[in-house]
C-alpha positions as CSV (number, residue, x, y, z in Angstrom):
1,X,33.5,-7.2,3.3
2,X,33.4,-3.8,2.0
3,X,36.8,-4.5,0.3
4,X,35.5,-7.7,-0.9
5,X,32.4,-5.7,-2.6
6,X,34.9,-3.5,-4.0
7,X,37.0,-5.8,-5.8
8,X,33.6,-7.5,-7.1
9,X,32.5,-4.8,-8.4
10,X,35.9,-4.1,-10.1
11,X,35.8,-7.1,-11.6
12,X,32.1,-7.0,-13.0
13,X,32.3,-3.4,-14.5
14,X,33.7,-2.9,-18.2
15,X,37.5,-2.0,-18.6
16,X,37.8,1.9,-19.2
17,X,39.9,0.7,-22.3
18,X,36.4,-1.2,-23.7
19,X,34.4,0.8,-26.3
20,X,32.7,3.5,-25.6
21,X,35.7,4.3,-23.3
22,X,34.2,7.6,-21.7
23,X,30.9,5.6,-21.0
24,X,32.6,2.8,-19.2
25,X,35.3,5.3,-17.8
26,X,32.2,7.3,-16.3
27,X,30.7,4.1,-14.9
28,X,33.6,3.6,-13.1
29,X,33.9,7.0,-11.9
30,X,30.7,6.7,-10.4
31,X,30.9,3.1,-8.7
32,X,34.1,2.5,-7.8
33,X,36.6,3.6,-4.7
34,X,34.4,5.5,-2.1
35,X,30.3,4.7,-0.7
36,X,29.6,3.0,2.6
37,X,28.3,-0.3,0.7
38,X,25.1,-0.7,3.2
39,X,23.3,-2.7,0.5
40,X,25.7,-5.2,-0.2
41,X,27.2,-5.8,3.7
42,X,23.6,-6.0,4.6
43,X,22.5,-8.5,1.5
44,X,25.9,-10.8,2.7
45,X,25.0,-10.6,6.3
46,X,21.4,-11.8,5.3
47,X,23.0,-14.6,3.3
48,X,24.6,-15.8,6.7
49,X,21.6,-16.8,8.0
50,X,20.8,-18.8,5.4
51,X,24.0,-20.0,4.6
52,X,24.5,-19.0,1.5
53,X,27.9,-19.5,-0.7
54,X,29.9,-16.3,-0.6
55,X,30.3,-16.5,-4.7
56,X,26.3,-16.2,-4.6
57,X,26.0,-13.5,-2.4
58,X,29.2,-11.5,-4.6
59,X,26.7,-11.1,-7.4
60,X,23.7,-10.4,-5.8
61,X,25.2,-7.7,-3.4
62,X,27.0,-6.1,-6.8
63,X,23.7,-6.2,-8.6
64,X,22.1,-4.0,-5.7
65,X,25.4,-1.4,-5.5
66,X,24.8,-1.2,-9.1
67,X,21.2,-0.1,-9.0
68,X,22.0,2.3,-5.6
69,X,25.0,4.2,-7.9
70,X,22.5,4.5,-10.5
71,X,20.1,5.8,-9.3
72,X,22.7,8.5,-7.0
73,X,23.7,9.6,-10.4
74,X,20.2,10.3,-11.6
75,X,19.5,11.5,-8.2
76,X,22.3,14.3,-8.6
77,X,20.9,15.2,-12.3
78,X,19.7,19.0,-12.8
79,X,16.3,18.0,-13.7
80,X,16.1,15.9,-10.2
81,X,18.5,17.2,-7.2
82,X,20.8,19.4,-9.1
83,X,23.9,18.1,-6.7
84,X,27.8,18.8,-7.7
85,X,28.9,16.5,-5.1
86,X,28.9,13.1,-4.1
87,X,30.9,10.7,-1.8
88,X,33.6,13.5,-1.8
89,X,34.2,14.1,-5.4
90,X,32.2,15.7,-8.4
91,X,28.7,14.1,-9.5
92,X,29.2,12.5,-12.5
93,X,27.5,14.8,-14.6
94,X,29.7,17.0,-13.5
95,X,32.9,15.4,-14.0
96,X,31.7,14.2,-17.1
97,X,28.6,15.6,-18.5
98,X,24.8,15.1,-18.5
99,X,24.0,12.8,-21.2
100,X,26.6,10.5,-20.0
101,X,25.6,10.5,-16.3
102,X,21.7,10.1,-18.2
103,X,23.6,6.9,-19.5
104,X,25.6,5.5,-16.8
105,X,22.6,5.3,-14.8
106,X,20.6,3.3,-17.8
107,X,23.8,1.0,-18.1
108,X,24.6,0.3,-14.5
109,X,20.7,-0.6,-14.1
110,X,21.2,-2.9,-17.4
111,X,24.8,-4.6,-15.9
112,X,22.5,-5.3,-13.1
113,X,20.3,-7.5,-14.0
114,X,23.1,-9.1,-16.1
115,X,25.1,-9.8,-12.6
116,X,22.1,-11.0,-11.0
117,X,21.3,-13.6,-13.7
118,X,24.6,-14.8,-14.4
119,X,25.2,-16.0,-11.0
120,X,25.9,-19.5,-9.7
121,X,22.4,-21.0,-9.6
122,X,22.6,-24.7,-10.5
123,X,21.2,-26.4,-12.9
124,X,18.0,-27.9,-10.9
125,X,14.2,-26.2,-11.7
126,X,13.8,-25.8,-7.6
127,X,17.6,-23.2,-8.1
128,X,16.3,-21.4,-11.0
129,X,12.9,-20.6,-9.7
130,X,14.6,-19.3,-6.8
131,X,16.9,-17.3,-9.4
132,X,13.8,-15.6,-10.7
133,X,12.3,-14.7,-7.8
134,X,15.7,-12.8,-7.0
135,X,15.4,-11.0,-10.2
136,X,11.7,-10.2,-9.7
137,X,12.5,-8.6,-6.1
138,X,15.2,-6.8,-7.8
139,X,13.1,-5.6,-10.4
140,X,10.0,-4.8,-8.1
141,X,12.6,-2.9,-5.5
142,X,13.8,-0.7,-8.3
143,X,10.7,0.1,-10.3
144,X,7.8,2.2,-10.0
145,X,6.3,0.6,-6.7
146,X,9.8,0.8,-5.2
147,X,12.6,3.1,-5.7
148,X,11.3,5.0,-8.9
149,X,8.6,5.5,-7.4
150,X,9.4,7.0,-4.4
151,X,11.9,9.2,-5.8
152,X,9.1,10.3,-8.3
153,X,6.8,10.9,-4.5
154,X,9.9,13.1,-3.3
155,X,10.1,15.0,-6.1
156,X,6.5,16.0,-5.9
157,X,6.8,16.5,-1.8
158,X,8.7,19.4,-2.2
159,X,7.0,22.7,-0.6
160,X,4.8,20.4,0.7
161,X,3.8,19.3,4.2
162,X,3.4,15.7,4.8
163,X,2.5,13.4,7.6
164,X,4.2,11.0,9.6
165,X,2.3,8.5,7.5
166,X,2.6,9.9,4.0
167,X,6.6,10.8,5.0
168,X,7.0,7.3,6.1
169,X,5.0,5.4,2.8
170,X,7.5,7.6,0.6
171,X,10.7,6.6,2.0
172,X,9.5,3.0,2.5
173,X,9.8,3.2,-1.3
174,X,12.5,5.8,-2.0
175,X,15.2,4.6,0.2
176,X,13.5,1.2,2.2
177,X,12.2,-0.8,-0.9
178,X,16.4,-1.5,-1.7
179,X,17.2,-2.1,1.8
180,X,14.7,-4.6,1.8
181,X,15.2,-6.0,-1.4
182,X,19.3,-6.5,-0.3
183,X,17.9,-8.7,2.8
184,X,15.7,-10.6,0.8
185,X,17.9,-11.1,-2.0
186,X,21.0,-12.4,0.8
187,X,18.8,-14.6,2.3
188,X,17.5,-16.1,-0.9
189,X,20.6,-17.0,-1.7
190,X,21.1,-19.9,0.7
191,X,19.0,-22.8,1.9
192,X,15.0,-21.7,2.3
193,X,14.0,-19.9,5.3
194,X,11.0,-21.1,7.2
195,X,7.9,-18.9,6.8
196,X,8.3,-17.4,10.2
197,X,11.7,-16.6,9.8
198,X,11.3,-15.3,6.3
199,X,8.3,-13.1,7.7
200,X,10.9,-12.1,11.0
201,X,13.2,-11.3,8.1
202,X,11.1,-9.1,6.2
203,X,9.9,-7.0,9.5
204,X,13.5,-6.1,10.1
205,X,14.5,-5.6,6.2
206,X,11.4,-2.6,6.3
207,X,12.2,-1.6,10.0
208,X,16.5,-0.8,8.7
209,X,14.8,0.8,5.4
210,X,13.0,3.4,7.4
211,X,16.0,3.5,10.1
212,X,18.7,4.4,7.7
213,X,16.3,7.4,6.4
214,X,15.6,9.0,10.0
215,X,19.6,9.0,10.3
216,X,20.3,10.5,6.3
217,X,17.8,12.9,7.6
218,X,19.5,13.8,11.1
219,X,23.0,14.0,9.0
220,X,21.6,16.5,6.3
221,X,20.8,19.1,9.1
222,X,23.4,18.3,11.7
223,X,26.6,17.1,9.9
224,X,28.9,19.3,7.3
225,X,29.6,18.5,3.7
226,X,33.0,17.2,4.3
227,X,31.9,15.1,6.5
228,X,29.3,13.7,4.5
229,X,30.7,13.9,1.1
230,X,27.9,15.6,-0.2
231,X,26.4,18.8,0.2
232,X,24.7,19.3,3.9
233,X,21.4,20.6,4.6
234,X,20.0,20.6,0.5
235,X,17.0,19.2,1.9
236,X,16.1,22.2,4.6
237,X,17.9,24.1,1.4
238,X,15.3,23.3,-1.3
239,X,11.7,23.2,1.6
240,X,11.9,19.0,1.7
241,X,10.2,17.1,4.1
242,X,12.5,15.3,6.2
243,X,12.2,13.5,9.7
244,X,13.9,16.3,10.6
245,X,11.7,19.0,9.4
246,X,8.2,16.9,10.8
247,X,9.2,15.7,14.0
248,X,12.3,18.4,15.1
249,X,16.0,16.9,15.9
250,X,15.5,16.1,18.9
251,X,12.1,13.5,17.9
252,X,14.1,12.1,14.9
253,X,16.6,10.9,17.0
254,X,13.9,9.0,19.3
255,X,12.6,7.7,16.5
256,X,15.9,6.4,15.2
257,X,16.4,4.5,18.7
258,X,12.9,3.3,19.0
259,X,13.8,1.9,15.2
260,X,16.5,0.5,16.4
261,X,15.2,-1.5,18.9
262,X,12.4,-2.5,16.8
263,X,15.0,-4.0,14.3
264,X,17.2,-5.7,17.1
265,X,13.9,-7.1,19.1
266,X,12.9,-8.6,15.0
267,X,16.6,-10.5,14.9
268,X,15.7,-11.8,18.5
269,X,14.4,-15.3,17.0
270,X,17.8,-15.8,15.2
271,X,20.1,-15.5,18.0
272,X,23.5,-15.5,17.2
273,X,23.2,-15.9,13.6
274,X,21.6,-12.8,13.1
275,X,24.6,-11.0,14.8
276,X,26.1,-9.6,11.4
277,X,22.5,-7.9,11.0
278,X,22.9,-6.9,14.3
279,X,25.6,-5.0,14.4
280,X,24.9,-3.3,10.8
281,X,21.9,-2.0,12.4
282,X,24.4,-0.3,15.0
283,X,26.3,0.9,12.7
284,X,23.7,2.5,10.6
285,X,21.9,3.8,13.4
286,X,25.8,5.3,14.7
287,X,27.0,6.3,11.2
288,X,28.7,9.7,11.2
289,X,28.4,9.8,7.3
């Protein structure tokens, strides 16, 4: 499925020979050939639960890649995280410069939404208002109440010391908020859910959200860079709060397996057809990178 996602996304992104070249080359650089592709494995296991046409899911799990690698390259900007590396190679601005990573991120965001609404979605009014509400949890994942935002509540949290609570609310946006949105958007892509599985759905979309954090936090301070492809322990580097930092190593990692049970315990309802979710949630839980 990753390979899948890769091709995909291969397909959807401009030629490098298409005008502006370095632009497109640079959004290529950035997107393609490396990246665990959580978002869109999770969004296509999501869609298998509501069985959802592959081509469907293709476009929705690009459009969230697409919004993650933006916002990694704004991420790694010197007015935000200042990073040189990421998944193994230089940032973009780096390889390239700053005004063009500055502009792959506002492209890929754009191509996004262009993916999303270009997608199969019939020609019926019951399709297309289930086409919009795709682009509205997109759009309200990214923005200021989701990603943006959170990032923009990082930012602020450094030299700071937060709660469980506050550290929690801030990566429920920052890193959860897409997560969630890449469940959602999967399972919207298929035949409706029932309001209890739809609300089952959504307690296990927030649940791997705040799961994937606790383990990006226990990789930052245990884990080396080549390992990682990016630089190891920038957050204990640059006074962040972290999982890590709040509740020691040895309490993250509780809290990462009482997540994880949470998350399998919320997939319960769904038996077998939930077992794609399933094991993502082992894998994220067991990633090594």
């Amino acid at each position: 499925m990753q390979q899948r996602s890769e091709e995909t996304l291969d397909r959807l992104l401009p030629a490098a020979t298409i005008a502006p070249q370095r632009l497109h080359q640079a959004m290529r650089y950035a997107t393609l050939g490396a990246g665990k592709r959580v978002r869109p494995l999770l969004c296509h296991a999501a869609g298998a639960l509501s069985k959802a046409e592959p081509q469907r899911l293709d476009n929705a799990a690009a459009a969230l890649e697409l919004i993650h690698v933006y916002s990694l390259v704004h991420d790694d900007l010197p007015c935000m995280d200042d990073d040189v590396l990421r998944r193994g190679k230089p940032t973009c601005h780096v390889e390239f410069d700053e005004a063009t990573a500055l502009l792959v991120g506002d492209a890929l965001q754009s191509l996004a939404f262009q993916v999303l609404a270009e997608q199969p979605s019939g020609n019926n009014e019951h399709t297309a208002a289930r086409q919009l509400e795709m682009l509205y949890l997109l759009a309200q994942a990214a923005g200021s109440r989701g990603m943006a935002g959170g990032q923009a509540i990082d930012l602020a949290a450094v030299d700071q010391q937060l709660s469980l609570a506050e550290l929690e609310f801030m990566h429920i946006h920052k890193t959860g908020a897409l997560i969630r949105a890449a469940v959602l958007l999967g399972a919207t892509c298929g035949k409706p859910l029932t309001d209890e599985a739809r609300r089952h759905l959504d307690h296990y979309a927030k649940i791997i959200g705040l799961l994937f954090q606790v383990i990006d936090d226990i990789l930052d301070s245990e884990a080396d860079t080549a390992t990682l492809g990016k630089t190891a322990g920038k957050d204990a580097a640059h006074n962040k709060p972290t999982y890590v930092s709040l509740l020691g190593l040895s309490q993250a990692k509780a809290k990462a397996a009482e997540l994880r049970g949470e998350a399998h315990a919320a997939l319960s309802s769904f038996g077998d057809a939930a077992r794609r979710l399933t094991e993502l949630t082992d894998y994220i839980c067991d990633r090594r990178f």
